[in-house]
C-alpha positions in Angstrom: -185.6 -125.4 0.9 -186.4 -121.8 -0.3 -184.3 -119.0 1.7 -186.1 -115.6 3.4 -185.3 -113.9 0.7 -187.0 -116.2 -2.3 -190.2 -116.4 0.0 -190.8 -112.6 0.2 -189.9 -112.1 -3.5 -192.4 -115.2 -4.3 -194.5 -113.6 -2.2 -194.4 -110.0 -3.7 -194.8 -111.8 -7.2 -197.8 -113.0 -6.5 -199.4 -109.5 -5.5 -198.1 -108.4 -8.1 -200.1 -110.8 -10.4 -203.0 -111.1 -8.2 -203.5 -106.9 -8.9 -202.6 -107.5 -12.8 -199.9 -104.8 -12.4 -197.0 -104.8 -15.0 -193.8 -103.6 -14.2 -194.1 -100.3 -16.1 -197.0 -99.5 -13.5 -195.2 -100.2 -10.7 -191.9 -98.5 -12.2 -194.2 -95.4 -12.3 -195.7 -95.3 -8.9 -191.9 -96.3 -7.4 -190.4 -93.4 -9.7 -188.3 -95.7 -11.6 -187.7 -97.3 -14.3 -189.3 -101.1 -15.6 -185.9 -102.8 -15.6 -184.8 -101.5 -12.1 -188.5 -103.3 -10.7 -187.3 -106.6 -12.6 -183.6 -106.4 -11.3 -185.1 -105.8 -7.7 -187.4 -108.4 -7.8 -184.8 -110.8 -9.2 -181.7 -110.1 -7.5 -180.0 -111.4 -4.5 -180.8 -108.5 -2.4 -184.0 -106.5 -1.3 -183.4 -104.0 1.3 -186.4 -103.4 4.1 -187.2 -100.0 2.9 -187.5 -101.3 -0.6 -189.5 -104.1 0.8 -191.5 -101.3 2.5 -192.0 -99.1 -0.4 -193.2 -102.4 -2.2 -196.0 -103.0 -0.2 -197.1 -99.5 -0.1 -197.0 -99.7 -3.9 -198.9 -102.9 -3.4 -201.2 -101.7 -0.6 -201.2 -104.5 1.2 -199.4 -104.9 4.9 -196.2 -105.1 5.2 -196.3 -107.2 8.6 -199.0 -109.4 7.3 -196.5 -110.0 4.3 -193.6 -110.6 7.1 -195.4 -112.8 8.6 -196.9 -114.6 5.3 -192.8 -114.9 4.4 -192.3 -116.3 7.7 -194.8 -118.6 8.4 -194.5 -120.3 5.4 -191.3 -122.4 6.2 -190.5 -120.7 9.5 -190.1 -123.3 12.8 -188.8 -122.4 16.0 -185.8 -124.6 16.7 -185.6 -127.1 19.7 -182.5 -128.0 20.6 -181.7 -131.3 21.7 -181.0 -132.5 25.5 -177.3 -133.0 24.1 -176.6 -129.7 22.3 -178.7 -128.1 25.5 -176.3 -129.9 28.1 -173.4 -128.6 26.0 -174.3 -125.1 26.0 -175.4 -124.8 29.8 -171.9 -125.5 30.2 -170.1 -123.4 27.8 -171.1 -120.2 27.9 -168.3 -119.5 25.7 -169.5 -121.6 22.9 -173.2 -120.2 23.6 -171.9 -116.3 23.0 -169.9 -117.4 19.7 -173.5 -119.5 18.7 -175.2 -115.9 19.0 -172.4 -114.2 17.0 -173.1 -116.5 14.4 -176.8 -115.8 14.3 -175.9 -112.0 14.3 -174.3 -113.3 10.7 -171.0 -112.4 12.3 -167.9 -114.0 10.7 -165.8 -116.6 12.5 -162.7 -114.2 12.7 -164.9 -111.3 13.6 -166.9 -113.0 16.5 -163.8 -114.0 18.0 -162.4 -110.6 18.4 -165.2 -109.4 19.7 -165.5 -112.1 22.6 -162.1 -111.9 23.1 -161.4 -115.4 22.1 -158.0 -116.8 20.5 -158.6 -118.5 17.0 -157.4 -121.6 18.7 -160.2 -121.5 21.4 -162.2 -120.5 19.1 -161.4 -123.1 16.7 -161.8 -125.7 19.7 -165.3 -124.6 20.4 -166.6 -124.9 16.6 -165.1 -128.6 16.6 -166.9 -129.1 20.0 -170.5 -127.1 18.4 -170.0 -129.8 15.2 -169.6 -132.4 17.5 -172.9 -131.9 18.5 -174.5 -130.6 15.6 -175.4 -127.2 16.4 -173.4 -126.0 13.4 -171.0 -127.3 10.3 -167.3 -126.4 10.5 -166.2 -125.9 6.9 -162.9 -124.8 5.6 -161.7 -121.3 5.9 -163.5 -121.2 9.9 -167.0 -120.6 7.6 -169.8 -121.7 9.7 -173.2 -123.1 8.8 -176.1 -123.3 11.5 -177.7 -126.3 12.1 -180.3 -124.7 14.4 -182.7 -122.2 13.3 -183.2 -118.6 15.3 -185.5 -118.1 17.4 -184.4 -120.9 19.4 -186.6 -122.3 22.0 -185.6 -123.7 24.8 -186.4 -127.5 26.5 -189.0 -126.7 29.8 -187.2 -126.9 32.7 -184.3 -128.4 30.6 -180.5 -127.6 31.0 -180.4 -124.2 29.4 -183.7 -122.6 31.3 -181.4 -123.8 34.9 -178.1 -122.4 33.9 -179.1 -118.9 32.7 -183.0 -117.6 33.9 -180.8 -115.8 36.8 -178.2 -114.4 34.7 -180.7 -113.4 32.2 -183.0 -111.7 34.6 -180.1 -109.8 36.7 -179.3 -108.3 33.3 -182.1 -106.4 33.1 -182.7 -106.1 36.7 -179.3 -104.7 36.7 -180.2 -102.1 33.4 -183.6 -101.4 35.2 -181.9 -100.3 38.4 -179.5 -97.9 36.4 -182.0 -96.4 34.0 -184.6 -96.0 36.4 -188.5 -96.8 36.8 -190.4 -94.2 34.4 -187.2 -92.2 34.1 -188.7 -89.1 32.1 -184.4 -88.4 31.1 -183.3 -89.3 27.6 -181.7 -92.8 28.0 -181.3 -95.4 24.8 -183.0 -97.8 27.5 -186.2 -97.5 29.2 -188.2 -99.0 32.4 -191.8 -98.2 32.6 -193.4 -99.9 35.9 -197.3 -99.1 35.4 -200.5 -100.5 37.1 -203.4 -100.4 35.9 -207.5 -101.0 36.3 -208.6 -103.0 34.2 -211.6 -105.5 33.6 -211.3 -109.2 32.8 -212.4 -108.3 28.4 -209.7 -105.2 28.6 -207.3 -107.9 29.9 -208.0 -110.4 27.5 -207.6 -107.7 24.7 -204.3 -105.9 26.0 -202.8 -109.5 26.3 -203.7 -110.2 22.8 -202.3 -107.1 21.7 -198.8 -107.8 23.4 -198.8 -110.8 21.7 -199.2 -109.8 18.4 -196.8 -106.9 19.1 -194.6 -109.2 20.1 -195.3 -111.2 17.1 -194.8 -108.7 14.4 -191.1 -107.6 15.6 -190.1 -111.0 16.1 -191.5 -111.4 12.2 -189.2 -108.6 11.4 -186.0 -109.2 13.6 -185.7 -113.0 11.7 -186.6 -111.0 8.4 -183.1 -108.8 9.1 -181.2 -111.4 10.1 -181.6 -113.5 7.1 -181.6 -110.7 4.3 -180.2 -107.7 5.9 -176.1 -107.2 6.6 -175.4 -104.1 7.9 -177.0 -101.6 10.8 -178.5 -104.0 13.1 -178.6 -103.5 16.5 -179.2 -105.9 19.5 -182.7 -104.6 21.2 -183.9 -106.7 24.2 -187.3 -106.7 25.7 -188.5 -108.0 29.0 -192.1 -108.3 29.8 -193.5 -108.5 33.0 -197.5 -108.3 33.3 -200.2 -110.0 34.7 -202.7 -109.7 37.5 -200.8 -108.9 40.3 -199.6 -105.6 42.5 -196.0 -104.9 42.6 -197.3 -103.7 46.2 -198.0 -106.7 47.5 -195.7 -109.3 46.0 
């Protein structure tokens, strides 16, 4: 199956040809040279802003491209009632399953959880069990289960962490404050609003495809970029309802 990164660069290719544009041309709008455009297009990396200054190049959309790359081959993993069962009661395993996602090494992800390499070790043995991942030699780690991962309605997983999950933010909401107008790195904004049933419709639709397009580009990083990522986490809460009278 082709990776993230031979999809975009198939994809680019195929602008490329589709506008008849030699590398020379695009060497000269990109200030470079012919053989730099090859290597790009042909080697094992391509950062985002070289994907971004591609499709300016290109004039075509760089989200509608993300989302080309990811649609192709892209399916939202379910996880089994097994693997689900398993995580519900490990959170420990569950953490070091996210690490793993976040392309962190097995040495690495330990440390950071504060795990011993024995515990550690235990969990991967209990995660191939189950086949969420592969335990290889050397601690390396392939996923079995593909990110984003959706979770079984009602199942296991949804029961042992939608309270945990929502005093976490509850908990960042209460310290940053509603419509805090302070520099913070987080933010809560609490707004209501008038609106009629089309404006609805269309503000929902709008959420969604904002929604859409990050998510395009978080799974984008994940797979092809390394380095400076951070964890950014979104709750939202709309609908037609008054926070005054629930």
């Amino acid at each position: 199956m082709e990776n993230e990164l031979i999809k975009v660069k198939s994809l680019l290719k195929q602008v490329v040809n589709q506008k008849k544009l030699t590398y020379d041309v695009l060497a000269k709008n990109m200030k470079t040279s012919p053989a730099t455009i090859k290597r790009i297009l042909n080697s094992d990396d391509l950062s985002m802003n070289t994907f971004i200054r591609f499709c300016e190049v290109l004039e075509v959309d760089f989200y509608d491209l993300i989302d080309q790359s990811r649609n192709r081959l892209s399916s939202v993993s379910e996880f089994n009632v097994e693997q689900e069962h398993y995580l519900a009661d490990n959170y420990e395993a569950l953490l070091l399953l996210r690490e793993f996602v976040w392309n962190r090494p097995f040495s690495l992800a330990c440390k950071d959880l504060g795990l011993s390499v024995t515990r550690g070790r235990k969990l991967l043995s209990e995660m191939d069990r189950v086949k969420i991942i592969e335990w290889h030699s050397k601690d390396k780690v392939k996923l079995l289960v593909r990110f984003p991962f959706q979770w079984i309605e009602n199942g296991p997983l949804k029961k042992a962490y939608t309270e945990k999950i929502l005093s976490s933010y509850f908990k960042v909401a209460h310290e940053v404050g509603i419509n805090n107008r302070t520099s913070s790195k987080s933010k809560c904004r609490a707004l209501e609003l008038s609106l009629n049933s089309k404006a609805i419709q269309q503000f929902e639709k709008d959420v969604d495809e904002l929604i859409s397009k990050y998510m395009s580009i978080s799974e984008y990083d994940l797979k092809i970029s390394q380095s400076d990522l951070n964890r950014y986490s979104l709750l939202f809460v709309y609908g037609r309802f008054s926070p005054w009278k629930v």
